[in-house]
N, C-alpha and C positions, 0 to 999 in steps of 0.2 A: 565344413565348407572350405573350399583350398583358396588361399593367398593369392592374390596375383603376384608374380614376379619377373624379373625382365631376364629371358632367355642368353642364356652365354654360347660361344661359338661351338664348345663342347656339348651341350645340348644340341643345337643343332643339327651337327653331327649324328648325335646319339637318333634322335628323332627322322631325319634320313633314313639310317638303319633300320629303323624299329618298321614304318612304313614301306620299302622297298620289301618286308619279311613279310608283310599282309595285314602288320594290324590296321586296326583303326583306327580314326584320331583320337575317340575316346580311350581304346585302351592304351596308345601314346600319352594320354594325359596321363591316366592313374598310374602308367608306371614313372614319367620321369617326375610327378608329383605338378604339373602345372593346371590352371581352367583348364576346362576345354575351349574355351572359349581363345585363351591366348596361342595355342595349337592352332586351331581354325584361321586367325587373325596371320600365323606364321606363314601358315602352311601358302596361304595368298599370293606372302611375297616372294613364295621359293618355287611357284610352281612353274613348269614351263611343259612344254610339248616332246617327248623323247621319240622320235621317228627312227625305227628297227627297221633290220636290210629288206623285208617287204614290203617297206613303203607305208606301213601301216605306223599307226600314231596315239601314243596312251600318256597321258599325262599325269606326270613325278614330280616329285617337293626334292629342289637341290640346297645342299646345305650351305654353297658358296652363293648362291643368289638371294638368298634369305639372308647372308651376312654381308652381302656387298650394298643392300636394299638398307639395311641396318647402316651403313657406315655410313650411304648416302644420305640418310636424313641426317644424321649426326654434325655431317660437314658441309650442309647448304646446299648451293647451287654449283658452287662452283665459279670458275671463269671465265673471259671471255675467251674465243677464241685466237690464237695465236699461230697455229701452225701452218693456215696459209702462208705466211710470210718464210717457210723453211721446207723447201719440196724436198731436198733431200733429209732432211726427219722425218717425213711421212712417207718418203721408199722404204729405207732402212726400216721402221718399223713396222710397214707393209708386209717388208720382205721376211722379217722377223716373223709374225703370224700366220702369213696365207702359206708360204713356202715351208720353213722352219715349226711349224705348228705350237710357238711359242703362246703362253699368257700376256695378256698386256701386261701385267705385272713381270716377268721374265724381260719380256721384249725391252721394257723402258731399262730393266738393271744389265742387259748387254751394250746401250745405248751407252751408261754411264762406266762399263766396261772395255768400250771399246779404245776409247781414247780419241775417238772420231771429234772434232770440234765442230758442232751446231749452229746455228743461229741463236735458236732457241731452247725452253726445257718446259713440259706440261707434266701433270703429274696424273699418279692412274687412275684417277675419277676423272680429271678431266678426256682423257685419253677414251673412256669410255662413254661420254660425251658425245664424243664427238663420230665414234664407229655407232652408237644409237642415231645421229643426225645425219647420217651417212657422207661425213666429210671426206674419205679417202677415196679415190676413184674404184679399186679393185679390192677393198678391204670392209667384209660387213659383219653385223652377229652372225649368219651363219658358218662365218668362221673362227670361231670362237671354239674351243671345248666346250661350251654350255651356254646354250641361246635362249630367251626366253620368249615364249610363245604362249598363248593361250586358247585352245580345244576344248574338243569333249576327255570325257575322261574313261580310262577302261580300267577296272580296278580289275587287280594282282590277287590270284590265289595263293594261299598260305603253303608252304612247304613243307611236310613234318621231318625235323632231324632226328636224326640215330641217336642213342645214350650216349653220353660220356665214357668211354669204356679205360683211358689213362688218366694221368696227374692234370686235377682242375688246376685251372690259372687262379683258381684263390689259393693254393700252395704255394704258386711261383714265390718267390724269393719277391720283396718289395722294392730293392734294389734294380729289380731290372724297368719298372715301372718309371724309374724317375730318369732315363734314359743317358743316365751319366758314365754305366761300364758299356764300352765295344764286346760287341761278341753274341748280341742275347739279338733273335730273327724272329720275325711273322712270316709264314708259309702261307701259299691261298693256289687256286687252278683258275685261271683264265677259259673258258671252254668256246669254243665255236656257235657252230647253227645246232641248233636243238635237233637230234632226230638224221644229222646228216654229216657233222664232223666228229670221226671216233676219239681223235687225236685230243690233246690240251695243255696247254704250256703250264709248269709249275715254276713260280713267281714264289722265293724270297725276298725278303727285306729287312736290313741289318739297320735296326731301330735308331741309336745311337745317329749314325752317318747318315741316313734314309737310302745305301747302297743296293741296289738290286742286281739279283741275278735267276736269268731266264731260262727255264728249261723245255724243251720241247719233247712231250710223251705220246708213245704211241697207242695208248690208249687212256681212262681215266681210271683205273682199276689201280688198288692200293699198294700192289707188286710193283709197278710202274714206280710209285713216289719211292719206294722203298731204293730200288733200283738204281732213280736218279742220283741219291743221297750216297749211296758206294760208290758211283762213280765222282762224284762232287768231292769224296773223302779221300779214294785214292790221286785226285787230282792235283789236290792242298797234301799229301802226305801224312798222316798219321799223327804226329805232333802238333802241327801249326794247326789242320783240321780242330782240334780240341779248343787251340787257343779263337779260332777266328769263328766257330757255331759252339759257343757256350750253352745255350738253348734253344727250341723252338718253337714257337705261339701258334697252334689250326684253329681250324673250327670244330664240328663235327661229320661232314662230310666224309662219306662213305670210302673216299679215296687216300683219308687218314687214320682209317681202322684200326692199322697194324703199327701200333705205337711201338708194338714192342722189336721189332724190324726197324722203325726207323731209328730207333734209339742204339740198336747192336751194331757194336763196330764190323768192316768187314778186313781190318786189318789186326786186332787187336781182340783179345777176349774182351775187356773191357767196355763200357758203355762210351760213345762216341759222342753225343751231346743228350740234353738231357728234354723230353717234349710235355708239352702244357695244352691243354683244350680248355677252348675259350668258353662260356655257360650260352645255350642256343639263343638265336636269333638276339646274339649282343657281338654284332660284327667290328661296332667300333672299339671291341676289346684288342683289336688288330687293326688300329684305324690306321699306321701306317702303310699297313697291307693294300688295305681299300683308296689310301688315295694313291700309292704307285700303281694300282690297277687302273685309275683313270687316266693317265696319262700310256698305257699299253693301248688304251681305247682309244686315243688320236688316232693311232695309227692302223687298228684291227679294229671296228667299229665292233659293239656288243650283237651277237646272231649273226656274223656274216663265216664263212666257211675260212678256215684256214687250212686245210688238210694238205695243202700242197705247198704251202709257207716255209720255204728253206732255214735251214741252220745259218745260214749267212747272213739273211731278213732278219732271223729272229735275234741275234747278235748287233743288228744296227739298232734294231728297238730298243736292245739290253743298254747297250755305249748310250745312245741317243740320250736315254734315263739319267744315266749315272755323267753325264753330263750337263745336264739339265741346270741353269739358275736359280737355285732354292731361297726366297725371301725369308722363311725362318733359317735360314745359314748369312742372312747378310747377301744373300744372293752367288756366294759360294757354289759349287758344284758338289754331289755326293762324291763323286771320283776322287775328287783334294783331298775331301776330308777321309775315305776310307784309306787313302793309299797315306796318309799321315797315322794314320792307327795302325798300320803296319810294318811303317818303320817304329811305332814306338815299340813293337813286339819282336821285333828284329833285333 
């Protein structure tokens, strides 16, 4: 008989993952070792309503509503309200969410960013308070990156992935796990409308700095990644290429077949970085990947077509990212901190 035990944010995560791959709660339990019973009890708090570009509607277990459900009971009620009394705190962070597609969590750390002087200062449970009590005139959960709602539900068929055909990520070196060398990247494909956009952007992410960069392919075929990775290498040069993609984290996706391409330099005999496949349906083996993919989805919502999404567009997404106010950076930007690993390689 299994333990009860109290779920951590990494779990969470994990369980996300495991779910969005088609299992079921049960075998969500027996692998990450919890009841079912505590699964079931999670899964409540995380669920909400995920509305695709036709309008149609299947309900998903989020792992940040599940941990922000967690925090709120932890830390009460809360306060009273205050920010009537400061209309311009409640534009600025308006402006911050509905326009800027900020987190309340971001929005409040440009507030403290900006240098702007307040009336006043709430903090982000209360903040979230008060967009649940519909305190702001033009600012609701529906604008939020993840809203919570409750539906019917349409459960998710299972996928089956290809073998492993390169170096498991249980090779990788343990050093890149603890996220303290620059250099070592998760790869993932962002794709379109199922069935109607040939195209898909390939999204790394330099773990260290949480750095992204965005590539736009013209089809999702494993020539394509390869492709983009020659031009990405002769772009950085040959040497610095080496220093700045140390490694790289996929999954199993059909589109990462050709390990052996992406790894061959196209300047050099030599190997140009070095690739790792993650073990199937464990995406938070790459969970950097997967949360810079949510925030590509502010802007390209999941199933809508992008086929005609320019090089330009897709470079504001890119900047927009790596500008972004990251709360585990102290609310720092990835941009600071990448372009700070550069000159120490400099």
């Amino acid at each position: 008989m299994k333990k009860f035990k109290q779920m951590s944010k990494s779990d969470r995560i994990k369980m996300e993952a495991l779910l969005n791959a088609g299992l079921s709660k049960a075998a969500v339990a027996e692998q990450l070792h919890f009841h079912r019973s505590t699964i079931y009890r999670e899964y409540d708090k995380g669920k909400y309503m995920h509305r695709n570009s036709d309008y149609t509607e299947e309900e998903r277990y989020s792992s940040d509503l599940g941990q922000k459900a967690h925090d709120y009971a932890q830390e009460g009620k809360g306060r009273s309200l205050k920010i009537g009394n400061d209309r311009k705190l409640a534009e600025y962070i308006e402006n911050k969410i509905v326009d800027n597609r900020f987190s309340p969590e971001a929005a409040l750390a440009e507030v403290a960013r900006s240098g702007i002087e307040f009336k006043t200062t709430i903090s982000v449970r209360t903040l979230y308070r008060y967009i649940d009590n519909g305190i702001f005139l033009k600012l609701t959960n529906k604008d939020l990156p993840i809203k919570s709602k409750k539906k019917k539900h349409n459960k998710k068929v299972q996928v089956q992935k290809r073998a492993t055909a390169g170096e498991s990520i249980e090779n990788r070196p343990k050093e890149i796990e603890k996220r303290e060398i620059f250099g070592h990247w998760e790869m993932d494909t962002v794709k379109g409308k199922r069935g109607v956009t040939k195209s898909c952007m390939l999204v790394l992410t330099e773990r260290k700095t949480r750095d992204e960069i965005v590539i736009k392919l013209k089809d999702q075929g494993a020539a394509s990644v390869v492709d983009a990775l020659d031009r990405l290498e002769r772009k950085w040069g040959g040497d610095m290429f080496y220093k700045v993609f140390r490694s790289i984290t996929v999954d199993n996706g059909v589109e990462f077949s050709d390990y052996e391409g992406m790894e061959r330099s196209a300047l050099k005999e030599e190997k140009r970085t070095f690739v790792f496949y993650c073990h199937p349906y464990s995406s938070w083996e790459r969970g950097t990947n997967e949360n810079n993919n949510r925030l590509i989805r502010r802007h390209i919502p999941k199933g809508v077509d992008f086929e005609d999404t320019t090089d330009e567009e897709i470079k504001y997404i890119e900047t927009w990212i790596n500008n972004y106010p990251r709360g585990i950076f102290d609310f720092k930007t990835s941009a600071e901190l990448f372009d700070e690993e550069l000159q120490k390689l400099a």
